[in-house]
C-alpha positions as CSV (number, residue, x, y, z in Angstrom):
1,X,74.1,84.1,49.2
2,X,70.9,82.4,47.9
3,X,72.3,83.2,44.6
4,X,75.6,81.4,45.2
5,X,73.6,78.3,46.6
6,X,71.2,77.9,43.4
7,X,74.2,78.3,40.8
8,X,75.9,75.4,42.7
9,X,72.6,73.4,42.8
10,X,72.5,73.1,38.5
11,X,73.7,70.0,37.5
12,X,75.2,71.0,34.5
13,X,77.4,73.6,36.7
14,X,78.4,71.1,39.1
15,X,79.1,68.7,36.1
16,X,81.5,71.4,34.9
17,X,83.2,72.0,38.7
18,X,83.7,68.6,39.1
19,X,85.5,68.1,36.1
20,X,87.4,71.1,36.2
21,X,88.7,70.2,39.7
22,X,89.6,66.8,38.7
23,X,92.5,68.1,36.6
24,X,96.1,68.5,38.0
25,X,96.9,71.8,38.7
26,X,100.0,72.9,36.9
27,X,101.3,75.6,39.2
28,X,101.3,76.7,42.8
29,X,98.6,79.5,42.0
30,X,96.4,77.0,40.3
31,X,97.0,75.2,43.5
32,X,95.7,77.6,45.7
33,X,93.0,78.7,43.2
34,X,91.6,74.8,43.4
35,X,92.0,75.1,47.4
36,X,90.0,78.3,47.6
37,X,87.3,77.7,45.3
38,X,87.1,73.8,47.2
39,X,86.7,75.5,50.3
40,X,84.3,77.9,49.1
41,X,82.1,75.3,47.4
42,X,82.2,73.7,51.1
43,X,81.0,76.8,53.1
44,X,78.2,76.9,50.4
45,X,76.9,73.6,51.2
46,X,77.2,74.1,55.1
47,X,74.9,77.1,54.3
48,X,72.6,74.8,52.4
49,X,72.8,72.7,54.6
50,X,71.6,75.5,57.6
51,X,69.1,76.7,55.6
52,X,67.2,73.2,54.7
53,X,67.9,72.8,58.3
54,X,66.4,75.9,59.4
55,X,63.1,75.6,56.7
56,X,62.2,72.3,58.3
57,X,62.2,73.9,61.6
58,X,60.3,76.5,60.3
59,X,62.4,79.2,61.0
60,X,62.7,80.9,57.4
């Protein structure tokens, strides 16, 4: 999971998302692609956000 969190911490990799999800999606599989990799990038920032949470509290 720590993995997942530092690949969507690079700029450059975001940069890439970003635009990638700014582009109309042509179908209804592309559609549901863009939904599940939106929520995905979502959950991974609720888990960043636990785990800075968790770091200041000193729990990690």
């Amino acid at each position: 999971m720590t993995g997942l969190i530092e690949i969507y911490s690079r700029p450059e990799a975001i940069d890439g998302f970003l635009a990638l999800m700014l582009q109309q999606p042509d179908s209804y599989r592309e559609r549901m692609l863009s939904e599940r990799i939106t929520e995905l990038v979502e959950y991974i920032e609720h888990v960043n956000a636990v785990i800075w949470a968790q770091q200041e509290r000193g729990r990690l």
